[in-house]
N, C-alpha and C positions, 0 to 999 in steps of 0.2 A: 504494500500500500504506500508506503514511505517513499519507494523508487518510481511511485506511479506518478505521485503527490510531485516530487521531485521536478520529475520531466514536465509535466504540467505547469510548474511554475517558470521551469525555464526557457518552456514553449512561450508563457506569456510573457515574459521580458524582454524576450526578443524579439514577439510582436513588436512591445512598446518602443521598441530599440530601431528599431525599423522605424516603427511610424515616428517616430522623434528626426531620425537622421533626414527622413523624406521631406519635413516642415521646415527642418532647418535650409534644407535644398532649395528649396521653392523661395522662402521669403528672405531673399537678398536685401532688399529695401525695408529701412527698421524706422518702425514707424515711430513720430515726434515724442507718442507716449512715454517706449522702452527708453530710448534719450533721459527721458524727465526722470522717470524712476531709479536710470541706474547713476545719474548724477548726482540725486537724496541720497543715495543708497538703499533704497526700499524696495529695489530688484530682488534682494533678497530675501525681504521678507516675503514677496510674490512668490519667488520658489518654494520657501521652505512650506506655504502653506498649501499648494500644488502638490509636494512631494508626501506631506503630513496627510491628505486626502487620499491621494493615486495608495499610500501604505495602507494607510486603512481600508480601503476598497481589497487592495492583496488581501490582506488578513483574514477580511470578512469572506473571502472567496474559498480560502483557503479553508478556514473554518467549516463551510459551507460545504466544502465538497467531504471534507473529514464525516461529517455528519451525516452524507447520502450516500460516504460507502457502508456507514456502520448501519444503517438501514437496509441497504443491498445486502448487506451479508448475513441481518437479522432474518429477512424474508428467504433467504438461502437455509437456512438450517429449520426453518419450518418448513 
């Protein structure tokens, strides 16, 4: 289950990894906002609280899936 668990996670992070490098691709031109934010310095609070979301959505997934195999394997032994 752990190795299944495993790969699944690291199937999605490299979704994300993808879809992150592909954004980064496309939007050469940075708009007036990003400028504004990373000047404050409050770019990073933008991340960390993007990063603090995107973990907790992992987690709850991850959780999530914990919970529907122990289900699957409950219905398996009856």
């Amino acid at each position: 289950m752990k190795n299944n668990l495993l790969s699944r996670t690291c199937a999605l992070l490299l979704l994300a990894g993808a879809a992150l490098a592909q954004t980064n691709a496309v939007a050469t031109d940075q708009p007036e906002m990003a400028d504004a934010l990373r000047a404050s310095g409050k770019i990073y609070v933008v991340v960390l609280v993007i990063v603090i979301i995107l973990s907790g959505l992992l987690a709850y997934l991850v959780r999530l899936d914990g919970k529907v195999s122990r289900l699957e394997r409950e219905l398996e032994e009856r």
